[in-house]
C-alpha positions in Angstrom: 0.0 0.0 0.0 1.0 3.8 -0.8 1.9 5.9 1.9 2.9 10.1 1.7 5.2 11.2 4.2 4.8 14.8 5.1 8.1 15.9 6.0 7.6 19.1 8.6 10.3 21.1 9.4 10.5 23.6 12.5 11.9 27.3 11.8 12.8 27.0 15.4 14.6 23.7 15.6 18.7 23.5 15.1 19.1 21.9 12.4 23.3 22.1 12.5 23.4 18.4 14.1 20.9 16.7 11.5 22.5 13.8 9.7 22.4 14.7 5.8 19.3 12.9 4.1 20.8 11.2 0.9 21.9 8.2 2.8 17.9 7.7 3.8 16.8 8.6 0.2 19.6 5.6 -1.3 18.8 2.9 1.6 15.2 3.3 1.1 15.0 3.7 -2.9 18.2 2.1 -4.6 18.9 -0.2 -1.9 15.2 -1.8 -0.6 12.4 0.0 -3.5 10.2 1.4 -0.9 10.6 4.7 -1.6 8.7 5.7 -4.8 9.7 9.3 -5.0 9.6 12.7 -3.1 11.1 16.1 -3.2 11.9 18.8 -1.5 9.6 22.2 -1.2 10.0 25.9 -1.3 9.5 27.5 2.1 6.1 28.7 3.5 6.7 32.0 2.1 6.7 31.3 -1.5 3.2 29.4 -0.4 0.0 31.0 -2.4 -3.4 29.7 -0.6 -6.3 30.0 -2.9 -9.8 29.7 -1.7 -13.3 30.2 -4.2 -16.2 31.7 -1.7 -18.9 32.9 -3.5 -17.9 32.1 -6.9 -14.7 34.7 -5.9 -11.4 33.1 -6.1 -9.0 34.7 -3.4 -5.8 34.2 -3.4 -3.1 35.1 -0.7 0.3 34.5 0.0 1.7 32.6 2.8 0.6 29.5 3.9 -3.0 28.3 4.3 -1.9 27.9 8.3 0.8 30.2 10.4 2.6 27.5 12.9 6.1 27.5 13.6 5.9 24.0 11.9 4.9 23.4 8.0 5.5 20.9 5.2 8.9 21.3 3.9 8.8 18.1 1.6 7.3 14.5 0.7 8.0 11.2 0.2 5.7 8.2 -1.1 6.2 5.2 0.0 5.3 1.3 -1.1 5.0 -0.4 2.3 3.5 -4.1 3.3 2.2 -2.2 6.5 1.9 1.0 8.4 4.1 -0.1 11.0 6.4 -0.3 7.7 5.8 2.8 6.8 6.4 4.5 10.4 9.3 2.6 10.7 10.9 4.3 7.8 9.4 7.9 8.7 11.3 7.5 12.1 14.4 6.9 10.3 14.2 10.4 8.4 16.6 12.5 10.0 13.9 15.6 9.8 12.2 13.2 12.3 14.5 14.2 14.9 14.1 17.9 14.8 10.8 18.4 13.3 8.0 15.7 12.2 7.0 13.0 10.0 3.3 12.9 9.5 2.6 9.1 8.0 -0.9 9.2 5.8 -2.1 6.0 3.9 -3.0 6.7 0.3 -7.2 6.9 -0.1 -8.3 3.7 -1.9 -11.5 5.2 -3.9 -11.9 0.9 -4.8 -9.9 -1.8 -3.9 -7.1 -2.4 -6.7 -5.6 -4.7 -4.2 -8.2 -6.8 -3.5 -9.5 -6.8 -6.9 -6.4 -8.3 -8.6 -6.2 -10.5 -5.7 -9.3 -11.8 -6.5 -8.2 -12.2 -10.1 -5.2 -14.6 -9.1 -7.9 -16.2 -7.2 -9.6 -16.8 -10.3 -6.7 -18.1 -12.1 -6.2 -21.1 -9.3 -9.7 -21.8 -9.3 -9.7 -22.6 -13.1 -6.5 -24.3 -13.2 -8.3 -26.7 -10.4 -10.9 -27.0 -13.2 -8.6 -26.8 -16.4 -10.9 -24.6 -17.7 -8.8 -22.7 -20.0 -11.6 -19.7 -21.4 -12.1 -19.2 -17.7 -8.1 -18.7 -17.4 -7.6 -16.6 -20.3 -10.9 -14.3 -18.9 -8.3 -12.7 -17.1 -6.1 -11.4 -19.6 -6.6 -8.6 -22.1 -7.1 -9.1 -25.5 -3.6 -7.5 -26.6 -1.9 -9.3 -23.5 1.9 -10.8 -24.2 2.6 -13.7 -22.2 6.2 -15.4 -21.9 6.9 -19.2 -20.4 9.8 -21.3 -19.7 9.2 -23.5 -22.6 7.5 -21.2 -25.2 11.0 -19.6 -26.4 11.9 -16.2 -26.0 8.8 -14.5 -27.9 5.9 -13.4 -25.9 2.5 -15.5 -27.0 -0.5 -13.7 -27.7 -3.9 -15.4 -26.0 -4.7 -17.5 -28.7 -1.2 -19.0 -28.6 -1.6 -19.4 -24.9 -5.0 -21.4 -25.4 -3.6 -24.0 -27.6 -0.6 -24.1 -25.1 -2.8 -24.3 -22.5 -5.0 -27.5 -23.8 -2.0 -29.3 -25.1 0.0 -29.1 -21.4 -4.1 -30.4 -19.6 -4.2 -33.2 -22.5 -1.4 -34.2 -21.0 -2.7 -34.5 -17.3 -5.3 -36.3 -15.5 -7.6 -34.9 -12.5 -7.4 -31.3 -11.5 -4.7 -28.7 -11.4 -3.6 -28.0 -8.1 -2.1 -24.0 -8.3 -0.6 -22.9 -4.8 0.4 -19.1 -4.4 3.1 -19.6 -2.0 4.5 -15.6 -1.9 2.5 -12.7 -3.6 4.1 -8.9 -3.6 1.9 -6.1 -5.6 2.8 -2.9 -6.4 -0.7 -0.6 -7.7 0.3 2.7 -9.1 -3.0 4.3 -10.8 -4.0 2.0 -13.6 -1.4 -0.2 -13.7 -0.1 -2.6 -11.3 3.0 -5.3 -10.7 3.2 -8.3 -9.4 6.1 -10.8 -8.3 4.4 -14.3 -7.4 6.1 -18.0 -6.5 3.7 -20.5 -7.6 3.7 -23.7 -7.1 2.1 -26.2 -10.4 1.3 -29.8 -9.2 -0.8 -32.5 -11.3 -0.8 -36.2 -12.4 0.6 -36.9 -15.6 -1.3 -39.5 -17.4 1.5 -42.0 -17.8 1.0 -42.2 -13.4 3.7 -39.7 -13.2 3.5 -36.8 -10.8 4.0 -33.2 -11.8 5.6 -30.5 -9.8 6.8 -27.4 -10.6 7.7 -23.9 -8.6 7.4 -20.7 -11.0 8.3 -17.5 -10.4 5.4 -15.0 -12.4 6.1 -11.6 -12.9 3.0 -10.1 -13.8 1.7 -6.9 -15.1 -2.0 -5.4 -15.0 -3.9 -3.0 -16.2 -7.0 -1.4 -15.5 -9.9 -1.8 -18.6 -13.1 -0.3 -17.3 -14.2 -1.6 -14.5 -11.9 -4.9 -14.3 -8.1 -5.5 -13.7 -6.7 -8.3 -16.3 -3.4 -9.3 -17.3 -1.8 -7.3 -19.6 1.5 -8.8 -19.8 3.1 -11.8 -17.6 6.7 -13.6 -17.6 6.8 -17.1 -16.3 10.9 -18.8 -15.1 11.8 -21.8 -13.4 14.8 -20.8 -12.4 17.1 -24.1 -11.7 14.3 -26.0 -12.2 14.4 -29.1 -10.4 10.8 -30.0 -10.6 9.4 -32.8 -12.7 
C-alpha cells in the first residue's frame, strides 16, 4: 500500500546536528524500493493559498496555516504495512528535529483486493482446467512469456492452444498454490512478483511438480483489472 510522508520542518529547531538525508533517500529507494519518489519544497513563504467563496477566487500568500511547523517536503512510500511505513518515517533525520506525518493513500476501490481476487480466479480454473475461464483474465492484446514457449511473448490465442496441449497431458485437477505474492498498484497499472507452485498427475501415473516465479503486469480496462502482460521462469528447475 502507498503511503505520503509529510516531512515538517521547524523554523525553530537547530538543524546544525541533523545527519544529511541522501543516505535515507539511497537505503530506502536504490537499496530496498520502498521509496517511490519525493522532493523537496519551497519554504512557507513562497506558499500562495487560494480559496473560491462565492464564486470569488481569493488568493493570498503565505501558507494556508501560520505555525512554527509546516510541510517542507514528501515522500511516497510502497510499504506491506503501516508499522512499515512509520518505521521508515522515524528513520528520516527531519524526524528528529521536526515531524514526520505518515498518511495512507485513499483507496476510492480496492485495486488490491480486486487483482487478488483475479489470481484467485486463475487457481480456481486451473483446479478445473478450464482454460476460457483462465484466459478471462487477460486482455485481449496481452503478451505472455513461459519457460518452454522460447523467447517470444504468446499472444492469448497461442496461450490457449498451449494451455490445452499441457491439460491433454494431465489427469484430475490442477492444483495451483500461491506460496509468496508482492503487488505494487500505481493508478491503472499494477505489478506483481508471485512464487507458484504447479502440481498434477501426468497420465503415464507420473506426478508433476513445478515452482514458478510469475512476474506479472495489470492494467485497468473499465471496471476490471486483467493481465496485460506476464513472464513465467523456473529458475534451476528441479521439478518434474
Amino acid at each position: 500500500m502507498k503511503y505520503m510522508l509529510l516531512v515538517c520542518g521547524d523554523d525553530t529547531a537547530d538543524a546544525s546536528d541533523m545527519a544529511p538525508v541522501e543516505p535515507w533517500v539511497e537505503e530506502l529507494g536504490a537499496e530496498r524500493g520502498v521509496r517511490l519518489h519525493g522532493h523537496r519544497l519551497a519554504g512557507p513563504a513562497d506558499a500562495v493559498t487560494v480559496r473560491v467563496r462565492g464564486g470569488e477566487v481569493l488568493r493570498t500568500d503565505g501558507p494556508f496555516a501560520e505555525t512554527k511547523e509546516y510541510v517542507a517536503g514528501y515522500d511516497v512510500l510502497e510499504c506491506d504495512s503501516l508499522e512499515e511505513a512509520v518505521a521508515a518515517a522515524a528513520k528520516h533525520p527531519v524526524a528528529t528535529i521536526g515531524a514526520m506525518e505518515v498518511r495512507p493513500y485513499w483507496e476510492d476501490e480496492d485495486a488490491e483486493g480486486a487483482i487478488r481476487r483475479l489470481d484467485t480466479e486463475l487457481t480456481e480454473a486451473a483446479g478445473q482446467r478450464d482454460v476460457e475461464r483462465a484466459l478471462a483474465c487477460y486482455t485481449a492484446d496481452a503478451g505472455i512469456v513461459l519457460p518452454d514457449g522460447g523467447p517470444s511473448p504468446l499472444d492469448t490465442e497461442a496461450l490457449r492452444k498451449t494451455q490445452q496441449a499441457a491439460y491433454a497431458d494431465l489427469v484430475g485437477p490442477v492444483r495451483r498454490e500461491v506460496l509468496s505474492f508482492r503487488l505494487r498498484v500505481d493508478e491503472s497499472v499494477a505489478f506483481a512478483h508471485a512464487l507458484v507452485r504447479i502440481r498434477a498427475d501426468r497420465a503415464d501415473g507420473t506426478p508433476l511438480d513445478r515452482t514458478l516465479h510469475v512476474t506479472t503486469g495489470y492494467r485497468a480496462v473499465g471496471e476490471r483489472w486483467l493481465i496485460a502482460h506476464e513472464h513465467v521462469s523456473a529458475p534451476g528447475d528441479g521439478g518434474s
